[in-house]
C-alpha positions as CSV (number, residue, x, y, z in Angstrom):
1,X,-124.6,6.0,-28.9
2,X,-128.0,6.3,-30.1
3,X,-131.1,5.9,-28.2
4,X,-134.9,6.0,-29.4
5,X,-137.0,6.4,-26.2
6,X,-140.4,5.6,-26.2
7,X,-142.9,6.7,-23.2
8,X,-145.0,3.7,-22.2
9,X,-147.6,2.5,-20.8
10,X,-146.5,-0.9,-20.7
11,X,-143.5,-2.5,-22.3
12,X,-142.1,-6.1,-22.1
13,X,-139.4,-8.2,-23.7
14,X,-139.7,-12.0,-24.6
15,X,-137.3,-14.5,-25.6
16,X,-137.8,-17.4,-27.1
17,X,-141.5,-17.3,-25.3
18,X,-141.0,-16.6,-22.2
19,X,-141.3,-13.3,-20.5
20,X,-137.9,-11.4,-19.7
21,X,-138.9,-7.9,-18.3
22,X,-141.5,-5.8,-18.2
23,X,-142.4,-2.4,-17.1
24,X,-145.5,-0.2,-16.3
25,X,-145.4,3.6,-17.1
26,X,-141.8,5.0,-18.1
27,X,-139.2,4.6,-21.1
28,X,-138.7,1.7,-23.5
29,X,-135.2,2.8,-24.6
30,X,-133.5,0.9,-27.7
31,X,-130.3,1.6,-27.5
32,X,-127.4,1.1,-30.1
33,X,-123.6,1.4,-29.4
34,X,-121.3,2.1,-32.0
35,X,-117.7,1.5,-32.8
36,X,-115.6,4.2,-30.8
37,X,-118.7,4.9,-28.1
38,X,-116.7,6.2,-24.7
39,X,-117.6,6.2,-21.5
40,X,-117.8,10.4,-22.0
41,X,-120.7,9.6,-24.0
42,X,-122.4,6.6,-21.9
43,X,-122.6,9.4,-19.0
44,X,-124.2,12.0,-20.8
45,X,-126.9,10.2,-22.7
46,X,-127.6,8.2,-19.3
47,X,-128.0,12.0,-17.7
48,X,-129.9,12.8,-20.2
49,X,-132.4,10.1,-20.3
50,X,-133.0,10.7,-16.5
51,X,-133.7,14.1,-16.8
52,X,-135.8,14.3,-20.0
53,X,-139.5,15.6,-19.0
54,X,-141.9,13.9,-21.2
55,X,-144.1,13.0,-18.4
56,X,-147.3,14.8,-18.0
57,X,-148.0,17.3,-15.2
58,X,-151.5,17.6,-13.5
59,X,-152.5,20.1,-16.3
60,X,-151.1,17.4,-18.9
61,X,-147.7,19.5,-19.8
62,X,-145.2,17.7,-20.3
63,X,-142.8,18.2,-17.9
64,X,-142.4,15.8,-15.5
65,X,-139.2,13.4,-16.0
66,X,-139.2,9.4,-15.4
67,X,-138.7,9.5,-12.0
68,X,-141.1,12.6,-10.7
69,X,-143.6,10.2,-12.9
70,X,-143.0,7.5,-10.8
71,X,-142.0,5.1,-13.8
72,X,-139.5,2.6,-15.0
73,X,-136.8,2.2,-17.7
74,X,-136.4,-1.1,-19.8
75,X,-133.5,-1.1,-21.8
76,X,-132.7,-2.9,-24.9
77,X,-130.0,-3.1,-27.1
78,X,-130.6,-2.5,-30.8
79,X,-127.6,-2.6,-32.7
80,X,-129.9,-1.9,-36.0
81,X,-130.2,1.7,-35.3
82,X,-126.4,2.6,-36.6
83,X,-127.8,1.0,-39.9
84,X,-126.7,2.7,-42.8
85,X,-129.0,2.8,-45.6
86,X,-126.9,4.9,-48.7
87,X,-126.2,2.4,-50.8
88,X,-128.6,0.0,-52.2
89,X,-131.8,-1.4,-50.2
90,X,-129.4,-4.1,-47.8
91,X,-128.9,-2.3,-44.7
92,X,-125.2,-2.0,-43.5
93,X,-123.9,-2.4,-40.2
94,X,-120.5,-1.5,-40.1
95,X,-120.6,1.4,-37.9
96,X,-122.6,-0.5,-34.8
97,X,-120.0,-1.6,-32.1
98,X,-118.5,-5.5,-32.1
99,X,-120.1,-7.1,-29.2
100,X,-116.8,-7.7,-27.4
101,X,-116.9,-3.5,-27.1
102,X,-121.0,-2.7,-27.1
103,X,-121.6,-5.7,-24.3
104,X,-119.4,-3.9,-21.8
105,X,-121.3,-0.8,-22.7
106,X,-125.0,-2.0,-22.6
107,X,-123.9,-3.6,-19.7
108,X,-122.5,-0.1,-18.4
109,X,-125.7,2.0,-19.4
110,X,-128.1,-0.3,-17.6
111,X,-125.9,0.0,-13.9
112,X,-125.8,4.0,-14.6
113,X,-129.5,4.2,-15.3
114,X,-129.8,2.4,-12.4
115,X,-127.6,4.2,-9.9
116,X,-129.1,7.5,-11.8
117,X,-132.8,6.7,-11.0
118,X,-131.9,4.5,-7.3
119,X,-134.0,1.4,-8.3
120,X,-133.3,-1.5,-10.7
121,X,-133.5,-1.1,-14.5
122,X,-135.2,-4.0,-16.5
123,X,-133.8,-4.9,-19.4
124,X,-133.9,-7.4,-22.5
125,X,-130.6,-9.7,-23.0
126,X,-127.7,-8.2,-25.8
127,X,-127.4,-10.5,-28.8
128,X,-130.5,-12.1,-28.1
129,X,-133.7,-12.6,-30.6
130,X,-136.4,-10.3,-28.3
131,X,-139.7,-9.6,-29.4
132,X,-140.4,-6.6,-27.8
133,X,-144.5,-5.1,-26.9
134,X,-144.8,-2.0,-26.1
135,X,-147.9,0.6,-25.4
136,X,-146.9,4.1,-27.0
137,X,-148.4,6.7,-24.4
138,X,-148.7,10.1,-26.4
139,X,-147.4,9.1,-28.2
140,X,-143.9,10.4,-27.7
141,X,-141.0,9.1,-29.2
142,X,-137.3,10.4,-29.6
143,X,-133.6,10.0,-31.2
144,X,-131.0,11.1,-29.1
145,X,-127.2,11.0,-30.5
146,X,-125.1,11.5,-28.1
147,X,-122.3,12.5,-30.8
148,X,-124.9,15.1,-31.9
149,X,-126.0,15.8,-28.3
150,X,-129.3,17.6,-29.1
């Protein structure tokens, strides 16, 4: 799984014009799923995100995570971030998960994050055409791999 976690401001999803979620201050994640993704892997990047401390303090360290920050999560899936790029200018795809085995795991991620942080998670809708708005706070944006798990 790979995840690109943006801290917000603000962040909302749209489909097809009409508003789907939105969030105040916390973490946009994108998230993409590949083929062979385990449930090993869904439970330590979901940990992870939790815990990560990009929040500011009172003296503006960060060092706060999403929940000591009072914020929220929205969630997307993005299976364009397991895009490979090596040969030619077409992007390829191959390595992101079938739906019939990322769906179950999006759908997965979202209930952890949810049980992690002990308050609904918004979220856009897998497969779907979002357009997503977000306000970059920092800004601070991460990749986290959880095959690379740095």
């Amino acid at each position: 799984m790979r995840a690109v976690v943006q801290r917000v401001s603000e962040a909302a999803v749209h489909i097809d014009g009409a508003l789907r979620a939105s969030i105040g201050q916390g973490m946009l994640v994108l998230l993409g799923i590949e083929t062979g993704d385990t449930e090993e892997e869904l439970e330590w990047l979901c940990g992870k995100l939790v815990r990560l401390r990009i929040f500011p303090n009172d003296e503006r360290v960060m060092d706060l995570d999403v929940m000591q920050a009072g914020g929220d999560v929205l969630l997307v899936s993005q299976f364009t971030l397991h895009a490979s790029t090596r040969k030619g200018n077409r992007p390829s795809y191959i390595r992101a998960a079938r739906p019939e085995e990322a769906i179950p795991l999006y759908l997965r991620a979202k209930q952890r994050l949810a049980e992690l942080l002990g308050r609904p998670v918004q979220s856009g809708e897998f497969g779907a055409d979002m357009q997503v708005e977000l306000v970059n706070a920092g800004p601070v944006t991460l990749v986290i791999d959880s095959r690379l798990k740095e």
